[in-house]
C-alpha positions in Angstrom: 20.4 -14.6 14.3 19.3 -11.1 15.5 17.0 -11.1 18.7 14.8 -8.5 20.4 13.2 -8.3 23.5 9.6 -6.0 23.6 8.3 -5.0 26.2 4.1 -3.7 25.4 4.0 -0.9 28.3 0.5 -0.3 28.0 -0.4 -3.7 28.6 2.3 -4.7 31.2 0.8 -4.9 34.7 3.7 -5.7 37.6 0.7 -5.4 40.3 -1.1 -7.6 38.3 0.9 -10.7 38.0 2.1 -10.4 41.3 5.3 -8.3 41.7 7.1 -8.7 38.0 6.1 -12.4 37.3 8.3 -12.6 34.5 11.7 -11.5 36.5 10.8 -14.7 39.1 10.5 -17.1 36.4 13.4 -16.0 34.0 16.2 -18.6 34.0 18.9 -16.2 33.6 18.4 -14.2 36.7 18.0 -16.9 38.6 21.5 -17.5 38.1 21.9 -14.0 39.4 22.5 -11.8 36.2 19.8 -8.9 35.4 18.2 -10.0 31.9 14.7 -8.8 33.2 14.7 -6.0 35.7 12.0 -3.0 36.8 12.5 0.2 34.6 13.4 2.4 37.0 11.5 5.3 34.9 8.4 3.5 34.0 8.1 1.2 36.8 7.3 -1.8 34.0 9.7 -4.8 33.0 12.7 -4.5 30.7 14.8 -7.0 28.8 18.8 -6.8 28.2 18.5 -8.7 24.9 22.2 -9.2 25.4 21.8 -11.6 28.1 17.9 -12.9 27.3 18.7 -16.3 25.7 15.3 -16.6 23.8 14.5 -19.8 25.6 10.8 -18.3 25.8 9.1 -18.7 29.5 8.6 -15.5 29.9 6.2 -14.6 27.0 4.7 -17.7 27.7 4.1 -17.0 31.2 3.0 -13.5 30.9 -1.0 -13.4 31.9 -0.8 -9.9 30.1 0.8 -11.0 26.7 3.3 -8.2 27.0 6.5 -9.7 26.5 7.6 -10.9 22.7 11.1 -12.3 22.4 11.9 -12.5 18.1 14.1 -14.4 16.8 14.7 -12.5 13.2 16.5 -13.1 9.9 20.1 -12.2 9.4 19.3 -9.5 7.4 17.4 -7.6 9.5 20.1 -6.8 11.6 19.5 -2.9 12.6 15.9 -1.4 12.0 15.2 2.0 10.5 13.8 2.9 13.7 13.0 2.2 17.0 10.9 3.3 20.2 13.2 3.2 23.0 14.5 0.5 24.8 12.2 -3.2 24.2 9.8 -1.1 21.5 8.3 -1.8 18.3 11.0 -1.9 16.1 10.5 -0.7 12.3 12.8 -2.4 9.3 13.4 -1.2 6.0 11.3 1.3 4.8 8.3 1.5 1.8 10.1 4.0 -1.3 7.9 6.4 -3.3 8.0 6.0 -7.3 7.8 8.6 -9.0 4.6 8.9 -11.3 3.5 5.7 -9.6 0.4 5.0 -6.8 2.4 3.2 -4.3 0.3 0.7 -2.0 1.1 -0.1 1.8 -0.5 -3.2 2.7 -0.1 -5.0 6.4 -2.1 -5.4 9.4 -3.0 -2.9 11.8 0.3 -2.4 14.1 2.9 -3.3 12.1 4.1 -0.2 11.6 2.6 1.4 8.6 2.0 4.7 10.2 5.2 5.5 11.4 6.7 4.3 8.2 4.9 7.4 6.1 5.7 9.7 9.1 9.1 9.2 8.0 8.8 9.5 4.9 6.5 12.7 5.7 9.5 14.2 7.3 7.4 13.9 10.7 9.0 11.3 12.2 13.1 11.9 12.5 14.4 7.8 12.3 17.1 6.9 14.9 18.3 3.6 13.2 18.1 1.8 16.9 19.7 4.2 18.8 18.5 6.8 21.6 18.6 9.7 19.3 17.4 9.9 16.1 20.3 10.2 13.1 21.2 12.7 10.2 20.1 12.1 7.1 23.9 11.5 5.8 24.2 8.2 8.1 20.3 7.0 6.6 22.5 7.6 3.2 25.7 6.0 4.2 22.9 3.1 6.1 20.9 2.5 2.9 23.6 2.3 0.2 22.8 0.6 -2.9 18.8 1.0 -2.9 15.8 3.3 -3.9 16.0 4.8 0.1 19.0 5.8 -0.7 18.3 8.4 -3.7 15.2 9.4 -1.7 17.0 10.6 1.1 19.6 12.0 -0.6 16.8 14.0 -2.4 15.1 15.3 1.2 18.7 16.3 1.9 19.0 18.3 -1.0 15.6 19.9 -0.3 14.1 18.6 -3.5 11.4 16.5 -2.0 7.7 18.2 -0.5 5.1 16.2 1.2 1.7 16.5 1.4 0.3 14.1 4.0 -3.4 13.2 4.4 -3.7 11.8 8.1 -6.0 8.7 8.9 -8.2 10.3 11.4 -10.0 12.6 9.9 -12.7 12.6 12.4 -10.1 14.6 14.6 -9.8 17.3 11.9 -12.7 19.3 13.3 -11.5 19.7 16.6 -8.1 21.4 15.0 -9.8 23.6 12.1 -13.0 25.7 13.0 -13.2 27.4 9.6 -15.8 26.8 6.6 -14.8 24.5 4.1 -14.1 26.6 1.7 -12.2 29.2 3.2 -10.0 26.0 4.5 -9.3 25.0 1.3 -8.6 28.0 -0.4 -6.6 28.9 2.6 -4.0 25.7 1.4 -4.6 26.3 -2.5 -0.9 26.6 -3.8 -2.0 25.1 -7.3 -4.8 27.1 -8.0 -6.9 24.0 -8.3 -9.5 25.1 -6.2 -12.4 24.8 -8.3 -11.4 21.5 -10.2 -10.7 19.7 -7.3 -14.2 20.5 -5.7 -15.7 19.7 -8.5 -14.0 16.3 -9.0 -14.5 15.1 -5.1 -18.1 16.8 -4.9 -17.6 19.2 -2.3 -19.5 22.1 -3.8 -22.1 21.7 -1.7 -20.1 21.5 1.8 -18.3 24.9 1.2 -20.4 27.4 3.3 -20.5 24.3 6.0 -18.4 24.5 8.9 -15.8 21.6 9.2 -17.8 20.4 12.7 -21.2 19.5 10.3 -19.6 17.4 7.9 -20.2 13.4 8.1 -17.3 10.5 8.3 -17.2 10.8 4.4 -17.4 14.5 4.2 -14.4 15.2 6.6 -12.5 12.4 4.8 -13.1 14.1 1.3 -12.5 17.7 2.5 -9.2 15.9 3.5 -8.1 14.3 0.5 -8.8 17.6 -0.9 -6.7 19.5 0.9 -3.9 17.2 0.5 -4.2 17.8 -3.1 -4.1 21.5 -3.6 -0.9 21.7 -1.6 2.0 21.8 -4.3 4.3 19.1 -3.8 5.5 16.0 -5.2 5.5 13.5 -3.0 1.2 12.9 -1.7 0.7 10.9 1.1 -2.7 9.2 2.1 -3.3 7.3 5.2 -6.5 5.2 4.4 -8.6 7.7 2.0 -11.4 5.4 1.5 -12.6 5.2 5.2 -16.4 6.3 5.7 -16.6 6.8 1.3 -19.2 4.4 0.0 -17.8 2.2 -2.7 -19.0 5.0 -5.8 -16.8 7.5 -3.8 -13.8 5.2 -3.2 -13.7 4.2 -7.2 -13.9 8.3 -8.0 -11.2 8.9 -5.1 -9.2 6.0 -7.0 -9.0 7.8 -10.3 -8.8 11.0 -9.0 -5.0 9.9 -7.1 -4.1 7.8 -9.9 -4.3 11.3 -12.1 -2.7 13.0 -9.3 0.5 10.5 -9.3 0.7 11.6 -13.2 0.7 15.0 -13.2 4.0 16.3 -12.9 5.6 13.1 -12.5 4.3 13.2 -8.7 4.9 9.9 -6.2 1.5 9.1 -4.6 1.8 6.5 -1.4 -1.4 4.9 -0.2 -2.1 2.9 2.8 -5.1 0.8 2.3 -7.0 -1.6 3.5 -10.0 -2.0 0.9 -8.0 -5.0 -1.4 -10.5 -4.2 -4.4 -9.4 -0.3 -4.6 -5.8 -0.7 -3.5 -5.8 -2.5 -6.5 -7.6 -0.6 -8.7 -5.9 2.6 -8.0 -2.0 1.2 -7.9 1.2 0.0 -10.3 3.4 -0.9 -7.6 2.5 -2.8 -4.0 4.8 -2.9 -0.7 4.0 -5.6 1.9 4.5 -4.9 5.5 4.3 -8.1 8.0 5.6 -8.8 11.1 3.8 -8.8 14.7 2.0 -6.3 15.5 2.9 -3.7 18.5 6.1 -5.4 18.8 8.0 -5.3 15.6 7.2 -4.5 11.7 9.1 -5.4 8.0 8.9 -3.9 4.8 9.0 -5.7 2.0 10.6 -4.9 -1.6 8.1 -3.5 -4.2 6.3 -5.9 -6.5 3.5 -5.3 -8.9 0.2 -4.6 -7.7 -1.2 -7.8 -8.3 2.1 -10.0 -7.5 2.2 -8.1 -4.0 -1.7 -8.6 -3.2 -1.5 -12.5 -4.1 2.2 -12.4 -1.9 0.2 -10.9 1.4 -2.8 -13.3 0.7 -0.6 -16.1 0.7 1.1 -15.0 3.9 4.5 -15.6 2.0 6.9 -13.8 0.3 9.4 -16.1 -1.8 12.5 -14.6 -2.5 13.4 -13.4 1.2 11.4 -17.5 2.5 9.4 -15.6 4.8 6.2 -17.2 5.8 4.6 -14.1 7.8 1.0 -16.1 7.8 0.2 -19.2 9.3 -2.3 -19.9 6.5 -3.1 -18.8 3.6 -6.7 -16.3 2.8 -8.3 -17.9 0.2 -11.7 -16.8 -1.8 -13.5 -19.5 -4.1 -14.1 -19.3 -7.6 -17.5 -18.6 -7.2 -18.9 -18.8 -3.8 -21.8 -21.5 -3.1 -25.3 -21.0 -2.2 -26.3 -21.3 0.8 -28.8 -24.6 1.0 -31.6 -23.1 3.5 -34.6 -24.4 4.3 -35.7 -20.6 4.2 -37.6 -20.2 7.4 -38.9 -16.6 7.3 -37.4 -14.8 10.1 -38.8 -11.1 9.3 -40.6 -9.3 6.6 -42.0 -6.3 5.7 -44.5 -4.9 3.1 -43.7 -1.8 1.0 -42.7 0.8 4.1 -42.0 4.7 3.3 -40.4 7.0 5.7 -40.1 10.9 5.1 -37.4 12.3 7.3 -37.6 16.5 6.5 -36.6 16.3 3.0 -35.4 13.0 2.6 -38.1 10.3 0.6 -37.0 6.5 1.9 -39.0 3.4 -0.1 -38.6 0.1 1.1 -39.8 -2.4 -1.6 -41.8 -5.5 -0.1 -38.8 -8.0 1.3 -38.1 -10.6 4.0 -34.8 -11.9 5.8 -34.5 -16.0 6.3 -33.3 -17.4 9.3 -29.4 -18.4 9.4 -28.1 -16.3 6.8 -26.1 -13.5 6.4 -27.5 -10.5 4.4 -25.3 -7.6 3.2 -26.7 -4.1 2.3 -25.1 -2.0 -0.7 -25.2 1.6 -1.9 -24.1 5.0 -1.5 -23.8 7.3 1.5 -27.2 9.2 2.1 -30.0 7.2 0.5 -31.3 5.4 3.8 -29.3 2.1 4.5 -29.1 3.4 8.1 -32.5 4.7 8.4 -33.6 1.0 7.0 -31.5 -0.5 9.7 -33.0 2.1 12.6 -36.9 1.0 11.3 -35.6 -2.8 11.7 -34.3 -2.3 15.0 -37.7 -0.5 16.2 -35.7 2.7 16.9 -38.2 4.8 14.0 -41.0 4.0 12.8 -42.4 4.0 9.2 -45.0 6.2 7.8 -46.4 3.7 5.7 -46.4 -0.1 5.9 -45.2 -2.5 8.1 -42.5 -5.0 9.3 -44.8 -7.8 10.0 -43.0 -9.7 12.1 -41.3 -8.5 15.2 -37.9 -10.0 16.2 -35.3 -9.4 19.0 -32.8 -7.3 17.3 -29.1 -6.3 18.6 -27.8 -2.9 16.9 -24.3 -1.9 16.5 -24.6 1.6 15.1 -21.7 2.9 12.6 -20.6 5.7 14.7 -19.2 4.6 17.6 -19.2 7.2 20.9 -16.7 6.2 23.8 -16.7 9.0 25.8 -17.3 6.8 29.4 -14.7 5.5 31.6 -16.4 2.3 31.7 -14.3 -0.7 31.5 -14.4 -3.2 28.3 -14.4 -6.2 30.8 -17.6 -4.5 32.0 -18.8 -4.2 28.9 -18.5 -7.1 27.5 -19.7 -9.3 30.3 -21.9 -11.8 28.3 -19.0 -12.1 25.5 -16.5 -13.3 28.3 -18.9 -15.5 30.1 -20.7 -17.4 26.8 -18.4 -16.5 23.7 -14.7 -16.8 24.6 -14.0 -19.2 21.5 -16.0 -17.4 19.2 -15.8 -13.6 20.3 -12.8 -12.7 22.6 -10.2 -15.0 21.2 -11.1 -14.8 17.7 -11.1 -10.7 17.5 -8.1 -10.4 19.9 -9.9 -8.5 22.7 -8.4 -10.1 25.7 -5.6 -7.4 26.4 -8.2 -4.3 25.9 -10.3 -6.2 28.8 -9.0 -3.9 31.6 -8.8 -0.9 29.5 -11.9 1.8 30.0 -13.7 2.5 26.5 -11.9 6.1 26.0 -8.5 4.9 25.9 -9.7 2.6 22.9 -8.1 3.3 19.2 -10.9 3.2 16.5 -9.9 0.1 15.3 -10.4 -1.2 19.2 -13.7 0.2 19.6 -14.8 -1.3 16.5 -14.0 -5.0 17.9 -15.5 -4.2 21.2 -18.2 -3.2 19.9 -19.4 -6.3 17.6 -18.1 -8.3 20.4 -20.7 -7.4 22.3 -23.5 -6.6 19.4 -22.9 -10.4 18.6 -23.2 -11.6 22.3 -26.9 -10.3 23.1 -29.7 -12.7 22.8 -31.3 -11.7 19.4 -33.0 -13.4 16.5 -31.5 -10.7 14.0 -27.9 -8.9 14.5 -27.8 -5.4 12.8 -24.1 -4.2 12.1 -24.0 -0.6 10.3 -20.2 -0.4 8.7 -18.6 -3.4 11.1 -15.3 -3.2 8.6 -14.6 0.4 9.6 -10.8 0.9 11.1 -10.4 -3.0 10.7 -7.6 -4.3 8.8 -8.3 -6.9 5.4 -7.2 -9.7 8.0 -9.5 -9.1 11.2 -12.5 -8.2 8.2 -12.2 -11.9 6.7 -11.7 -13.1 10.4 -15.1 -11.1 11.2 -16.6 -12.8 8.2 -15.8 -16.3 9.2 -17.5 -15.6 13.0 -20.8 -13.8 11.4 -20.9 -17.2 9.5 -20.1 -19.9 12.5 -22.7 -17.4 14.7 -25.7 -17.8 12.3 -25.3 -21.3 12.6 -24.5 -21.3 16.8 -27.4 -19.0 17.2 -29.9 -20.2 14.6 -30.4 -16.3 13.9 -29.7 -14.1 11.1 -27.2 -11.3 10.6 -28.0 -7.7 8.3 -24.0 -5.9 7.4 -24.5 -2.1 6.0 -20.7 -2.0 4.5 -18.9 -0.4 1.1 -16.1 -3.2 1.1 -17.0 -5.4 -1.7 -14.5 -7.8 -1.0 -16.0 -8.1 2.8 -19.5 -8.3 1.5 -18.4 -10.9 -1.2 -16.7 -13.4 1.4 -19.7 -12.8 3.9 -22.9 -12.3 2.3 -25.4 -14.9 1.8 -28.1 -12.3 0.1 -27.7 -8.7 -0.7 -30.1 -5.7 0.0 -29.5 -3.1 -2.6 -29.9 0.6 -2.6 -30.4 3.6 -5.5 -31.4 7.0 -4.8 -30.1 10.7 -4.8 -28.2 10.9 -1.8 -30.0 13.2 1.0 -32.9 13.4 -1.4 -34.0 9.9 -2.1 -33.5 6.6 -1.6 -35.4 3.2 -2.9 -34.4 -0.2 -0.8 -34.8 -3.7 -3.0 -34.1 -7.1 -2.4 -32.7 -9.3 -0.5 -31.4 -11.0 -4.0 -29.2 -13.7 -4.5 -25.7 -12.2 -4.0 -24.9 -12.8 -7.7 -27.9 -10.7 -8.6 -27.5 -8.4 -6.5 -24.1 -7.6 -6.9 -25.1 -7.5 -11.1 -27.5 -4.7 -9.8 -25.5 -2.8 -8.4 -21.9 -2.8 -10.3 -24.2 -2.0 -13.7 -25.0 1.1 -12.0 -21.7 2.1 -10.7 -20.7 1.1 -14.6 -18.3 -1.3 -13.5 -17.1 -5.0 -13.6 -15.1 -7.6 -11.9 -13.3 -10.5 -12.3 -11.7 -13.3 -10.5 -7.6 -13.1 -10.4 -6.6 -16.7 -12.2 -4.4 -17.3 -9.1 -5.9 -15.9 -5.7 -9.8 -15.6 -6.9 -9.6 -12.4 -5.1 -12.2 -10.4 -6.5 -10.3 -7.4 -8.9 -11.9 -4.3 -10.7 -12.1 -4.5 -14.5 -9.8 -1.4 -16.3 -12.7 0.6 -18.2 -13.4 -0.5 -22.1 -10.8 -3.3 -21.5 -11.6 -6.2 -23.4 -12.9 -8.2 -20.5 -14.6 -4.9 -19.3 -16.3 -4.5 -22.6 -17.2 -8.4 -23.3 -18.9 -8.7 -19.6 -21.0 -5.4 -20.3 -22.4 -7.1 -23.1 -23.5 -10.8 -21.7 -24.9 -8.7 -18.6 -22.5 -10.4 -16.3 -20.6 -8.1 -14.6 -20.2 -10.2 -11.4 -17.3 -12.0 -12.5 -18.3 -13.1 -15.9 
């Protein structure tokens, strides 16, 4: 059984732990042999997995959880790639169809990124060695499957990639341009005007790329992507910042692009409801993550989602997933006794040219209460006039509570530490806060050395750990993956209850929103024109509200439940129009 030794750098702390903790309590050199030494370059431990007998002390006694040993299947005997000596090792590798949407699905860390870089032609892999490898040993290495022919096709020259990176909030620090002239800049299909017309960007040209929104830059992205002539398109989470009516139009709009000219399209995603919708074929990546990542083969969209929700994969008997995610047939009321907590009469709010109606609404105490619609009709500003931070022009929230704000964009631009930060969190909320979202190793880290996905945590952590009758969290599933959003869903349920208070989620992932939600807020408008607030309804209302205006329905898959988008004028589609019910029937 193949065994590796990683070592986490970042986290590693020789200072901390007292002088290299691990090398005093390692069996094996206190017989006198080197398994665990100081690297001489770094000045952190390393592992000879040659000598380390797996007998697992030293991960155990690690107080910086930097040290995994991994015992791993036979089969995984050399990975595609790895990052120096004890670093996250990558295995196999997820394969482009041609005139398929491919869909990457895993958890944050597991190796997703690096696995399209390579594939991208950024990332040269080094199948375990110091150096990385020509593509004729990758050939001669994957013999006998789908890698094969596609590397055999980059060595020939007859693959081009257009890649679509996953921060697009960095794009404007890079390109100073207009929109437009960036995009006709990178037109080699002379698709210019369709594909502004098809991702609404006709109104962003003459901006420059350092005024667009989240959801703007992420567009202009996917865009760009797109015009580029190529046949192999690469996008690294498209639907981050798009509200759900953008992420269904971005879903066609790459399923169209994966069947013109036969093109491969490759997708990593973590919204399960349009990963679904928008592939034919699914690859599941598991493993642990920062230390070591696996690909798995390629199944059916809907086989592979139901294989990751079920944390195993049956033909290799890999249980990846301690427990199973399950969603319920149809989720229950919520039996409240319905204490008012807040309400508000019918408020209006001009802000310049923008028109915001609140309809007359309240929010009960110990519930959770999502808010839908599309970017630019006032969900924030509604959030901002609970939360005291504006006031309305016209009536009145008539009862004042304590509120905690997490806003959706997140700044970190201060050295200040996260153990600083999140003060309260440690002292009151380690079981419910700290352990549960995994925050413990960012604890001596300072806020600007934080990933997105990082921040985000941090940042509920300690939103949820004020003293507050109402928590407002604006887009909390942002740079999460589907695992640490259900895990956020189960502590906004267990803190309504701990805290007798009640919790208000702005987010576009219907899936999140499904599994958390109690009640739903629901929003129509004309983005940065108007924008009318109603509700809270019962989440089966409200979600009936709101997918008859996007003109879509779902059902429940007959073996995970898992919500799943209807195909348009399908027979299910078509019969669920008709009773009205387009919340699953």
């Amino acid at each position: 059984m193949p065994r590796i030794a990683v070592i986490n750098e970042e986290r590693c702390n020789p200072q901390g732990c007292g002088n290299y903790l691990c090398i005093r309590v390692c069996p094996v050199n206190k017989e006198g042999q080197e398994c665990i030494f100081p690297n001489p370059t770094t000045k952190k431990a390393a592992i000879a997995e040659n000598l380390c007998t797996g007998c697992g002390i030293c991960p155990n006694r690690c107080p910086f959880d930097a040290i995994s040993i991994i015992n791993l299947p036979e089969a995984l005997d050399k990975p595609i790639h790895r990052y120096g000596r004890n670093g996250f090792h990558l295995y196999k590798m997820p394969i482009p169809f041609f005139g398929k949407v491919v869909g990457v699905l895993g958890r944050n860390g597991v190796g997703k990124s690096t696995a399209i870089k390579i594939i991208a032609g950024m990332l040269k892999p080094n199948l375990g060695k110091d150096e990385s490898v020509p593509l004729g040993e990758l050939i001669k290495y994957f013999r006998g499957t789908e890698a094969q022919h596609f590397f055999e096709k980059q060595k020939q020259k007859k693959i081009v990639v257009s890649y679509k990176p996953q921060h697009v909030d960095m794009l404007p620090t890079i390109i100073k341009d207009k929109v437009g002239i960036v995009l006709k800049k990178v037109d080699e299909k002379n698709a210019f005007d369709k594909i502004v017309n098809i991702l609404d960007l006709k109104e962003l040209l003459d901006r420059n790329m350092n005024q667009l929104s989240g959801g703007e830059l992420q567009r202009v992205a996917i865009a760009a992507a797109s015009l580029k002539k190529a046949n192999i398109y690469i996008f690294d989470e498209p639907t981050s910042y798009l509200d759900i009516k953008q992420r269904i139009k971005v879903a066609q709009f790459l399923r169209s692009l994966s069947q013109e000219d036969n093109n491969a399209v490759l997708v990593v995603e973590h919204d399960l409801v349009i990963l679904d919708y928008m592939t034919d074929l699914l690859q599941v990546m598991y493993g642990k993550p920062a230390a070591y990542g696996v690909v798995s083969l390629p199944r059916t969209s809907k086989t592979g989602m139901n294989t990751f929700l079920e944390g195993y994969i049956k033909d290799e008997n890999m249980r990846f997933r301690d427990q199973s995610i399950k969603f319920l047939a149809r989720p229950p009321e919520k039996k409240s006794m319905k204490i008012e907590l807040t309400s508000w009469t019918e408020i209006n709010k001009n802000l310049d040219e923008f028109n915001l109606k609140i309809k007359e609404g309240s929010i009960h105490q110990n519930e959770v209460v999502g808010v839908l619609g599309e970017n630019g009709i006032g969900k924030t500003t509604f959030v901002k006039l609970l939360a005291g931070i504006i006031n309305a022009d016209s009536g009145k929230i008539n009862k004042f509570v304590k509120v905690s704000y997490k806003p959706q964009y997140l700044l970190a631009e201060t050295d200040e530490s996260v153990a600083n930060v999140l003060h309260e969190a440690i002292q009151k909320y380690d079981l419910q806060l700290i352990q549960p979202l995994e925050l413990k190793h960012l604890l001596q880290k300072n806020l600007n050395q934080l990933s997105g996905g990082e921040l985000q945590r941090v940042a509920i952590a300690h939103c949820l750990s004020q003293e507050a009758d109402l928590y407002l969290l604006d887009e909390p599933s942002a740079y999460l993956d589907i695992e640490q959003r259900l895990m956020l869903s189960k502590i906004m349920k267990n803190f309504t209850e701990l805290k007798k208070s009640s919790i208000l989620i702005v987010d576009h992932d219907l899936v999140f929103l499904d599994y958390v939600s109690d009640r739903l807020i629901v929003f129509d408008g004309i983005p940065a024109k108007k924008g009318i607030g109603e509700g809270p309804f019962t989440l089966r209302n409200g979600m009936n509200i709101f997918l008859k205006r996007l003109k879509i329905t779902l059902r429940r898959d007959q073996e995970s439940n898992r919500p799943r988008i209807n195909k348009p004028e399908s027979v299910l589609d078509r019969e669920q129009k008709e009773k009205g019910e387009y919340y699953y029937g």
